[in-house]
Each structure stands twice: as C-alpha cells, then as structure tokens.
SEROZA-423825 format. One record per residue: x, y, z of N, C-alpha, C in turn; residue number from 0; residue in three letters. Coordinates in Angstrom, 1 decimal. Example, Ala and Ser with C-alpha at 12.3 -4.5 7.8 and 13.67 -1.06 7.14 Angstrom:
// residues 2
+--------+--------+--------+--------+--------+--------+--------+--------+--------+-----+-----+
|    npx |    npy |    npz |   capx |   capy |   capz |    cpx |    cpy |    cpz |   i |  aa |
+--------+--------+--------+--------+--------+--------+--------+--------+--------+-----+-----+
|   13.2 |   -5.7 |    7.8 |   12.3 |   -4.5 |    7.8 |   13.2 |   -3.3 |    7.8 |   0 | ALA |
|   12.8 |   -2.2 |    7.1 |   13.7 |   -1.1 |    7.1 |   12.9 |    0.0 |    7.9 |   1 | SER |
+--------+--------+--------+--------+--------+--------+--------+--------+--------+-----+-----+
END
This chain:
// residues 150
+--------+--------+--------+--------+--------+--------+--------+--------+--------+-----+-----+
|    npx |    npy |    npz |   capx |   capy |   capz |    cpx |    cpy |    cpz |   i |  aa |
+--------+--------+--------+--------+--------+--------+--------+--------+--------+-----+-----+
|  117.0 |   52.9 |  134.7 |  117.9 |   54.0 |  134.4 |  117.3 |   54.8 |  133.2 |   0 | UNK |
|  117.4 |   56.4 |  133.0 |  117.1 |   57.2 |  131.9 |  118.1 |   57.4 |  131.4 |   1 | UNK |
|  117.7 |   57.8 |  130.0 |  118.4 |   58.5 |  129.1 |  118.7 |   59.8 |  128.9 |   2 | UNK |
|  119.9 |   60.2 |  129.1 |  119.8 |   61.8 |  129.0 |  119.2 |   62.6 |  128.4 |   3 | UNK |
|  118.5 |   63.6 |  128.7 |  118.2 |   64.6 |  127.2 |  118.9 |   64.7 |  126.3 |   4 | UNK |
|  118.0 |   63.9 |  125.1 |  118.9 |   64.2 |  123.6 |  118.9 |   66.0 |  123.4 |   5 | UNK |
|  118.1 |   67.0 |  124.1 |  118.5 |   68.3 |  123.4 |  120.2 |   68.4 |  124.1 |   6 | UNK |
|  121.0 |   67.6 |  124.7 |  122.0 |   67.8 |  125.2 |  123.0 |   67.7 |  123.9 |   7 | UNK |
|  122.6 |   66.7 |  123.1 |  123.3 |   66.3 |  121.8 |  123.8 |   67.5 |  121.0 |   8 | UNK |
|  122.9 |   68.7 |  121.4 |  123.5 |   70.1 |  120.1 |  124.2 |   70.8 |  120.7 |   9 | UNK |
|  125.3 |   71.2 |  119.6 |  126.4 |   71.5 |  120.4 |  127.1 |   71.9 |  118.6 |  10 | UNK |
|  128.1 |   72.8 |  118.9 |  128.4 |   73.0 |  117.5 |  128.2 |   74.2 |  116.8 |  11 | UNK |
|  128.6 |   74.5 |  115.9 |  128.4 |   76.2 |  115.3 |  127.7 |   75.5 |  114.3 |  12 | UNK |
|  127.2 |   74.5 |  113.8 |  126.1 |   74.6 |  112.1 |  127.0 |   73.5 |  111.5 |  13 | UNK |
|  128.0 |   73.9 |  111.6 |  128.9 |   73.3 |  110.2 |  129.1 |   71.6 |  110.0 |  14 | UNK |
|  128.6 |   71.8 |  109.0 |  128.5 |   70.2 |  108.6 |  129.9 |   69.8 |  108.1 |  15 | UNK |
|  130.3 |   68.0 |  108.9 |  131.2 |   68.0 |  109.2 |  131.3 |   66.8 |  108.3 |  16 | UNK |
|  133.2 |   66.0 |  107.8 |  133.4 |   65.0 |  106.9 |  132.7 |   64.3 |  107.6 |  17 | UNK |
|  131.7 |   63.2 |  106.5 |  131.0 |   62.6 |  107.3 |  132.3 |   60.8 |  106.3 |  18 | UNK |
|  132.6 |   60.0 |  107.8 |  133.1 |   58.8 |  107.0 |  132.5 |   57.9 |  106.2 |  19 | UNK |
|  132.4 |   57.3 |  105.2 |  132.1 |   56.5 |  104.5 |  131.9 |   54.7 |  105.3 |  20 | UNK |
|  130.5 |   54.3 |  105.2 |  130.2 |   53.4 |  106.3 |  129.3 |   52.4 |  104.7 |  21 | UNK |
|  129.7 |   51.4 |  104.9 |  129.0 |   50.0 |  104.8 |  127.6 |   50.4 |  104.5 |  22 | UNK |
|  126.7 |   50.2 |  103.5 |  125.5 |   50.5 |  103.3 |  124.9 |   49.0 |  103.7 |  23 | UNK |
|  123.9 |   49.1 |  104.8 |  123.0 |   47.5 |  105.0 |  121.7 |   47.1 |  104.2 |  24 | UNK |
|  121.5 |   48.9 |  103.2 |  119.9 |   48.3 |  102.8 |  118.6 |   48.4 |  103.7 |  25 | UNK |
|  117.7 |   47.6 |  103.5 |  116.6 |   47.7 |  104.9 |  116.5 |   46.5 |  105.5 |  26 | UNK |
|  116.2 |   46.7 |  106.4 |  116.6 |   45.9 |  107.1 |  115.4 |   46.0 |  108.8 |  27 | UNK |
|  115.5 |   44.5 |  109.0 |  114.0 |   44.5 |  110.1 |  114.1 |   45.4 |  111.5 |  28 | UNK |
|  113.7 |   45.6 |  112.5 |  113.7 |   46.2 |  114.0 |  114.7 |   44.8 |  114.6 |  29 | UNK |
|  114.2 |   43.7 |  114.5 |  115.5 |   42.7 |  115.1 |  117.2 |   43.1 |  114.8 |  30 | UNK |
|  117.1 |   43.3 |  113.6 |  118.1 |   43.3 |  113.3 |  118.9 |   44.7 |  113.2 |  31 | UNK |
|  118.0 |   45.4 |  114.0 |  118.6 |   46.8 |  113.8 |  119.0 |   46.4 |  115.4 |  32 | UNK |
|  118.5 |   46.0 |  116.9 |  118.8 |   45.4 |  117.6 |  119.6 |   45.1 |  118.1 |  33 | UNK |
|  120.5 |   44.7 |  117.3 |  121.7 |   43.6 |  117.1 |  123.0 |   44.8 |  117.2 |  34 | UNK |
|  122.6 |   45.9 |  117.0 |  123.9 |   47.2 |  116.9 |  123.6 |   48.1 |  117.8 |  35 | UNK |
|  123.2 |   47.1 |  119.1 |  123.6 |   47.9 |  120.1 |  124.4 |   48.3 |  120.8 |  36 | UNK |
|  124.9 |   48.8 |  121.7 |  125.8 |   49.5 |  122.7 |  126.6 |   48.6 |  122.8 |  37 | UNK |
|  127.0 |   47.7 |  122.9 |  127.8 |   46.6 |  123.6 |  128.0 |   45.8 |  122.0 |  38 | UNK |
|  127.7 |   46.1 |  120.9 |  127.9 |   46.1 |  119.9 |  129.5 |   46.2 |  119.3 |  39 | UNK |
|  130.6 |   45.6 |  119.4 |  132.0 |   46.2 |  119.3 |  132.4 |   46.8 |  117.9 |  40 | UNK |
|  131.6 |   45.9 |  116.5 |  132.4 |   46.2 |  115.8 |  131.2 |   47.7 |  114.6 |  41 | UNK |
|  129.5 |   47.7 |  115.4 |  128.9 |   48.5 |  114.5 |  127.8 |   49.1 |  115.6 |  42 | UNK |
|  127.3 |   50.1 |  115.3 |  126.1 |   50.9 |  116.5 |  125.8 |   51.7 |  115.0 |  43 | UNK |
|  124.5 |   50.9 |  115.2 |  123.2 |   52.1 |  114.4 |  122.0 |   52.8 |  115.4 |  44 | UNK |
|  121.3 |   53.4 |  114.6 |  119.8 |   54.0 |  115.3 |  119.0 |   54.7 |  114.4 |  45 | UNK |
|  117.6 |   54.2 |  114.2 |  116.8 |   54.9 |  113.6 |  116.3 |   56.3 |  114.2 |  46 | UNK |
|  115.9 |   57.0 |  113.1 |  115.3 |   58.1 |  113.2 |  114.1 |   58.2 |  111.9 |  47 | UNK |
|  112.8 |   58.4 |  112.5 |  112.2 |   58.5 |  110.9 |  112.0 |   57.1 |  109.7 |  48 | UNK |
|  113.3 |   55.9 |  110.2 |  113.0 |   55.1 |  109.5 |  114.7 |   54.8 |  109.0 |  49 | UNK |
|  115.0 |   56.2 |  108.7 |  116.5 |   56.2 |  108.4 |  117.6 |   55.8 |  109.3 |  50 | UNK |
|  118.4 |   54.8 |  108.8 |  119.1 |   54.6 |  109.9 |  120.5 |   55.2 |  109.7 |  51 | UNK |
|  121.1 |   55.5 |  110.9 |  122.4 |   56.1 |  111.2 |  123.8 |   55.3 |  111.9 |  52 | UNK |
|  124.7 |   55.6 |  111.5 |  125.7 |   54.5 |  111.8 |  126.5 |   55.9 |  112.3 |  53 | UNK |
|  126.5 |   55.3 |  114.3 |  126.7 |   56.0 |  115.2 |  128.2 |   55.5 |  116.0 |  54 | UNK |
|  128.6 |   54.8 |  115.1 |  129.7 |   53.6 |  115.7 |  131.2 |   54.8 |  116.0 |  55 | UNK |
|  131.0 |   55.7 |  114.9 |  132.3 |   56.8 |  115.5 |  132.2 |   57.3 |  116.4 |  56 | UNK |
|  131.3 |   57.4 |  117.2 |  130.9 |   58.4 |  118.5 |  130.9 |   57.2 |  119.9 |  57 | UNK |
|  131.8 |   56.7 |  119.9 |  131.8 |   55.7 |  121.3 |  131.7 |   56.7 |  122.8 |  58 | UNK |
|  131.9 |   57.7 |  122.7 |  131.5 |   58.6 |  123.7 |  129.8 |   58.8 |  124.4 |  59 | UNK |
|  129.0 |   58.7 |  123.0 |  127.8 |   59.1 |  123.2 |  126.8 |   57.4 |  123.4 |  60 | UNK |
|  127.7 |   56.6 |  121.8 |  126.6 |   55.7 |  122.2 |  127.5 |   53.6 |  122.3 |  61 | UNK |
|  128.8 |   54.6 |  122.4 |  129.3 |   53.0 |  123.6 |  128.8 |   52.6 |  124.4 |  62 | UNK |
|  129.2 |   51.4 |  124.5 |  128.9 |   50.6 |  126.5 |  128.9 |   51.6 |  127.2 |  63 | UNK |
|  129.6 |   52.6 |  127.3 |  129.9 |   53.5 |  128.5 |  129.2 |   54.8 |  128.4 |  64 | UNK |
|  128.7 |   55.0 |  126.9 |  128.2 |   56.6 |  126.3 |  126.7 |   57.0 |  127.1 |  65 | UNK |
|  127.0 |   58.2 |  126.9 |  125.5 |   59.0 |  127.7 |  124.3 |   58.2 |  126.9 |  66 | UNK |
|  124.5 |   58.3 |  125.7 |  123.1 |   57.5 |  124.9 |  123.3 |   56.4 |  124.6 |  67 | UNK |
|  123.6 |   55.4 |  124.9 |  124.3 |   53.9 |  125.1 |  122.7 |   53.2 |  124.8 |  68 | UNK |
|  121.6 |   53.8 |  125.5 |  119.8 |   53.3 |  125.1 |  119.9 |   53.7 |  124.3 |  69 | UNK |
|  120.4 |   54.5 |  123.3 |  119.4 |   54.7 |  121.6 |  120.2 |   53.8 |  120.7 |  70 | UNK |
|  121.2 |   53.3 |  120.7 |  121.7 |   52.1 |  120.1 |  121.3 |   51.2 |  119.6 |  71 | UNK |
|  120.9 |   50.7 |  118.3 |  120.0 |   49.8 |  118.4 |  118.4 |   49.4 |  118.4 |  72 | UNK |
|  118.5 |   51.4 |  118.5 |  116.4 |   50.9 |  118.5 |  116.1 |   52.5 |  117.1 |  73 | UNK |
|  114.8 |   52.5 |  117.3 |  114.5 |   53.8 |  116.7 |  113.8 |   54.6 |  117.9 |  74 | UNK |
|  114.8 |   55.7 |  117.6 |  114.0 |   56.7 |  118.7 |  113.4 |   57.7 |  118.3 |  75 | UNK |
|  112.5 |   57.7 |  117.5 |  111.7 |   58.8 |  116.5 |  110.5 |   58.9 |  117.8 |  76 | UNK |
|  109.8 |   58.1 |  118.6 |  108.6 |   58.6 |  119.4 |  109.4 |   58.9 |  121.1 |  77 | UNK |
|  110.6 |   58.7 |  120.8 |  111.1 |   59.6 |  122.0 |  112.0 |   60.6 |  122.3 |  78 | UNK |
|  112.7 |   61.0 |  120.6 |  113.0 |   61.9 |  120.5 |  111.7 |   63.2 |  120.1 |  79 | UNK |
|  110.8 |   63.0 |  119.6 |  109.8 |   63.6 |  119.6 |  108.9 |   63.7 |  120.8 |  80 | UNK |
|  108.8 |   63.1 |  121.4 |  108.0 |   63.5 |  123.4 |  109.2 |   64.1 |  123.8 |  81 | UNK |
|  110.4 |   64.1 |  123.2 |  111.1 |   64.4 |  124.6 |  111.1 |   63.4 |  125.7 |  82 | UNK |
|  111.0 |   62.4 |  125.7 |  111.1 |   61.7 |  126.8 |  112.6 |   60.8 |  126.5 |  83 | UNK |
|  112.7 |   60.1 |  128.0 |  114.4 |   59.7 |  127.8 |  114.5 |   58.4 |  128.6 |  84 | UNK |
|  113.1 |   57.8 |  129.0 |  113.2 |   56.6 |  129.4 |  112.9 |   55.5 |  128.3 |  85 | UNK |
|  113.8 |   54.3 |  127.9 |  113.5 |   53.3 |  127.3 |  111.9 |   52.8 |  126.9 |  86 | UNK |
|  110.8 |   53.0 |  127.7 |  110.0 |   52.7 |  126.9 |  109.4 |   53.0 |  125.8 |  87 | UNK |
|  109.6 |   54.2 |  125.7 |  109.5 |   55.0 |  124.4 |  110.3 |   54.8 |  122.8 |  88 | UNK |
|  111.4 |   54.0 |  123.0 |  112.0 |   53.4 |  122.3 |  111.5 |   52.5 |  121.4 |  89 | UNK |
|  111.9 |   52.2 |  120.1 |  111.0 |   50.9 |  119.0 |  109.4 |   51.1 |  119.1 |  90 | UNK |
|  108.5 |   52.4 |  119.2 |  107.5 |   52.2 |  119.3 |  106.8 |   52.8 |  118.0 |  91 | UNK |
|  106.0 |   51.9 |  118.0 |  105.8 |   52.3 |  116.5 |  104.3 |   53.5 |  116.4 |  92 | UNK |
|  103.9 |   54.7 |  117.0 |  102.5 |   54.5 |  117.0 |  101.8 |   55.9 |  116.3 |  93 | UNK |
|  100.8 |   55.9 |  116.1 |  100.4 |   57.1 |  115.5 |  101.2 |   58.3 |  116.4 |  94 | UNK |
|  101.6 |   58.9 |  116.0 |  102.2 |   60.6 |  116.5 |  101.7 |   61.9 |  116.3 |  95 | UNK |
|  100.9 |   62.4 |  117.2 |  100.8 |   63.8 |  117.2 |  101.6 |   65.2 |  116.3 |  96 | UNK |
|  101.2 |   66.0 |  115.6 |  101.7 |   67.0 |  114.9 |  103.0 |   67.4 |  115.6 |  97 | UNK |
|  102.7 |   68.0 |  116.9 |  103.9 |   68.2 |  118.0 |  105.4 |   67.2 |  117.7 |  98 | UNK |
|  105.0 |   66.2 |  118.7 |  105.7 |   65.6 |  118.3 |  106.7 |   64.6 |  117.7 |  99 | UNK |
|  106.0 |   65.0 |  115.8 |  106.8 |   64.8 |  114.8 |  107.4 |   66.2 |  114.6 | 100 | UNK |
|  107.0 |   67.1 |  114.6 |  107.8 |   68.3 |  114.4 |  109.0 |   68.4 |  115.2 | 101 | UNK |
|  108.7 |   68.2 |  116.6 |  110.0 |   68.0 |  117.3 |  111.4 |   67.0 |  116.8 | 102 | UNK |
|  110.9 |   65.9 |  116.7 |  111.4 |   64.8 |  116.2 |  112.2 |   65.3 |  114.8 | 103 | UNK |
|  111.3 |   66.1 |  114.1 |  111.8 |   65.7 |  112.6 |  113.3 |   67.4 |  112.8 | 104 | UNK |
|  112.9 |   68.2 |  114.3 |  114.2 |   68.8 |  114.2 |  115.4 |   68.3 |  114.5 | 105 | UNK |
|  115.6 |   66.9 |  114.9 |  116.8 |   66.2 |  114.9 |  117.7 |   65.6 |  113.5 | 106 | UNK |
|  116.3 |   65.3 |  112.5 |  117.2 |   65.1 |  111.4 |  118.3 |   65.3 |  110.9 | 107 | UNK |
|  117.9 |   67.0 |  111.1 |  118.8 |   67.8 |  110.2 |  120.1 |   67.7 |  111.1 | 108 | UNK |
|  120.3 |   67.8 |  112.3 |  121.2 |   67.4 |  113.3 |  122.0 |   65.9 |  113.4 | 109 | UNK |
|  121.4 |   64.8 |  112.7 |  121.7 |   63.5 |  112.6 |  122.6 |   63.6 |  111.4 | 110 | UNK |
|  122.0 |   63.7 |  110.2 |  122.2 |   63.5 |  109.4 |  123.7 |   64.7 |  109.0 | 111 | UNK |
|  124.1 |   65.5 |  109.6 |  124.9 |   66.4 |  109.9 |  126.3 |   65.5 |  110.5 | 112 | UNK |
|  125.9 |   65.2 |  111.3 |  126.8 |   64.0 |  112.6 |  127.1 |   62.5 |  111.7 | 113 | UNK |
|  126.2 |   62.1 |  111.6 |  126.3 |   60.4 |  111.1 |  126.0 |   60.1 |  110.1 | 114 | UNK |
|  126.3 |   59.0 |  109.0 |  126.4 |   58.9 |  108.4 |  124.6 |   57.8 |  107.9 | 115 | UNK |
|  124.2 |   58.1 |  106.9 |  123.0 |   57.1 |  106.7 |  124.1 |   56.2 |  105.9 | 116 | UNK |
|  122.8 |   54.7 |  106.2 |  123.6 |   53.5 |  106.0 |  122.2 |   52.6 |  105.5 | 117 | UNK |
|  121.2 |   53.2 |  106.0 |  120.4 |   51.7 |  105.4 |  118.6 |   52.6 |  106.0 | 118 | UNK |
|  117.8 |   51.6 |  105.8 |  116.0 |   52.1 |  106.0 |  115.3 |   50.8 |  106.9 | 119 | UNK |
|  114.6 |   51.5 |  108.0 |  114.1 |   50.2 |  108.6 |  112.4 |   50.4 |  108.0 | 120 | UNK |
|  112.9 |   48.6 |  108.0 |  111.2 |   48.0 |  107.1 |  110.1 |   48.4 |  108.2 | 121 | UNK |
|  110.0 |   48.8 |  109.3 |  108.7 |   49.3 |  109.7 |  108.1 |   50.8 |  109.1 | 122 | UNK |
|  109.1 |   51.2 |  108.4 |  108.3 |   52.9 |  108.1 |  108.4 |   52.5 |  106.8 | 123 | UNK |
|  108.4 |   51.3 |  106.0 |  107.8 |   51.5 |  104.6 |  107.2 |   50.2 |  104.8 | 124 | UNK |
|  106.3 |   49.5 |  105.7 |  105.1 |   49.3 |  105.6 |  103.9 |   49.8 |  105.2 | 125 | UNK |
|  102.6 |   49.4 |  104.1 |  102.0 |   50.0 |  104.2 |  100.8 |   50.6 |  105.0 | 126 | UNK |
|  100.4 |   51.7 |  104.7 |  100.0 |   52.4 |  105.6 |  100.4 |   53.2 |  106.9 | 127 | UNK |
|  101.9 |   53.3 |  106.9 |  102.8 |   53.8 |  107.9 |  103.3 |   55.0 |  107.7 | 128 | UNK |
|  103.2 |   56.2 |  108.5 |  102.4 |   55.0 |  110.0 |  101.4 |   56.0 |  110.7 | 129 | UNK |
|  100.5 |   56.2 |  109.4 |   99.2 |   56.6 |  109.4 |   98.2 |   55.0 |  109.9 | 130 | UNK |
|   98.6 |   54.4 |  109.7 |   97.9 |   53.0 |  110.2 |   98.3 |   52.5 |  111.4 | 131 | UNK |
|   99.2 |   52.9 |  112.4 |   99.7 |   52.4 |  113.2 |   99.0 |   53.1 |  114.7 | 132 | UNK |
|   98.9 |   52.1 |  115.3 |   97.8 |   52.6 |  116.6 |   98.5 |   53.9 |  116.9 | 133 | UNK |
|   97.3 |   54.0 |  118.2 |   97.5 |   55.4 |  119.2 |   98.0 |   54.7 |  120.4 | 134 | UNK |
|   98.6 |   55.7 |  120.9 |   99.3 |   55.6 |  122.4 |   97.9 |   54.9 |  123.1 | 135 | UNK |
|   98.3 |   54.1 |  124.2 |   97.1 |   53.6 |  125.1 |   96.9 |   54.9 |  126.1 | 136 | UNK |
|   95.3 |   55.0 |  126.7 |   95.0 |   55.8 |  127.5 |   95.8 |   56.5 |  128.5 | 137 | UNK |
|   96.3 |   55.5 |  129.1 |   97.4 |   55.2 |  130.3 |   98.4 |   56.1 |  129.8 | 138 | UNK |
|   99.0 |   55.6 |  128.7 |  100.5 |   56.2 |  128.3 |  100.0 |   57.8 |  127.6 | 139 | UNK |
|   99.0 |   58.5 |  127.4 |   98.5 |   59.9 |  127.4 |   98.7 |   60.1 |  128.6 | 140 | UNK |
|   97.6 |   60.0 |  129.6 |   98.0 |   59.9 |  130.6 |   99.0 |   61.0 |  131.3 | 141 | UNK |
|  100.4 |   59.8 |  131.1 |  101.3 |   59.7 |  131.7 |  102.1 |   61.0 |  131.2 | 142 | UNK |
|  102.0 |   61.0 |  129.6 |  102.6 |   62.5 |  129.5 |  101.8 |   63.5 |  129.7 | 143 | UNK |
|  100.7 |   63.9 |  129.7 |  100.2 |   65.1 |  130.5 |  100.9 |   65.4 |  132.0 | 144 | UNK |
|  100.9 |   64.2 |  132.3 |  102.0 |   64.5 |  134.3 |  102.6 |   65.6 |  134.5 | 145 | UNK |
|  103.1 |   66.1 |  135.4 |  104.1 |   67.3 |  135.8 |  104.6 |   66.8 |  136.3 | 146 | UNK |
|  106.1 |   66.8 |  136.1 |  106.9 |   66.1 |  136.6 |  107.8 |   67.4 |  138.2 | 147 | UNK |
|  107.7 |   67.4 |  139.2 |  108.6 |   68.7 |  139.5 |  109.8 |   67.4 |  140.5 | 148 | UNK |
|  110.9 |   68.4 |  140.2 |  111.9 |   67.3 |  140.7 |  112.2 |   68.3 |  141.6 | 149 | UNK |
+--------+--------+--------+--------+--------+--------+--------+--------+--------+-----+-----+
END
C-alpha cells in the first residue's frame, strides 16, 4: 500500500496555529522513534530533517486509520523530498541531491506550524551527516527517473 501525497497535507491560509505543549524526549535513536507509530495509542512522532514532531493531535492524518498512518514513526526527510509515498523511502538515511532537500526542507516550515517539536534523532547529529552517508544504489536512481503514466 502507498502513502498519499504529503503535498495533500497544505491546506490553510498561513496562519500559525496554538501549538499544544508536548513532553520533550531529548534525542533519541531511529528504534525508538519506531515505537510511535500509528497504532501507537498514547504518542505518534516523525522525523523531519532530524527534528522530531509530535503528530499525536492529528489522529485523522496519522492514526491507525489516518491518510499518513506510514510516516508515524519513521523519518520521512528522503521521501518527503522525492516526493515519493511508498514506504521504502522511509528511515533512509542517504546522501540527498540539491533538489530534493530543497523540496523536503519546504515542509518544515509547514511542520513546525502544525506540530509541535519534542526531541532530535541521533542519526542527523552523527558525525559527518549526512554528508558521509551513502548514495542511493544504482537501481533505486534508476527507479526514480521512471515515468510513471497511470
């Protein structure tokens, strides 16, 4: 199953809205960011950038039942930047194209608008990150060059 297009997520005149006051967790690993997934009852986070977001007011988008119910739990920084909406793009940690981090980094300002930051995941303050962190394999280039026509 895919994930809907996150550009579906904007919606809204600009205005930045009370944002609730959430439990700070500090930094904290990719397992354990994991653990606040969709089926998660009492917390739902998701990285962006490294920053994590506490998505737990929005059971519409990322409950058991919500449209984004996959970004729950993972960091979607290299699939909000492809634009792509299937899971394996999800938790990937890998060198990123100019493109898309630029794309990517126009959700911030949209995240951080919406949800509240709560904590930093330890893979983007590794060092060398994530200028040190591989390239997509051949294959998965590849695959995004494809045309998709449906």
């Amino acid at each position: 199953m895919s994930i809907p297009n996150p550009l579906s997520l904007v919606k809204g005149n600009g205005n930045k809205e009370e944002l609730p006051v959430v439990e700070q967790i500090g930094t904290i690993s990719l397992t354990e960011l994991n653990t606040y997934h969709c089926n998660n009852p009492k917390r739902r986070l998701l990285s962006l950038f490294g920053t994590i977001y506490d998505v737990t007011s929005s059971e519409k988008s990322y409950g058991k039942d919500g449209a984004y119910k996959e970004y729950a739990g993972h960091d979607i920084t290299l699939a909000i930047g492809l634009m792509k909406t299937d899971e394996k793009w999800l938790d990937r940690f890998v060198k990123m194209e100019d493109k898309w981090v630029k794309d990517a980094e126009g959700w911030v300002e949209y995240m951080a608008s919406k949800y509240p930051e709560c904590g930093k995941l330890d893979k983007w303050d590794e060092e060398g990150a994530p200028d040190a962190w591989p390239e997509l394999s051949d294959e998965e280039k590849k695959e995004l060059e494809q045309c998709v026509i449906m």
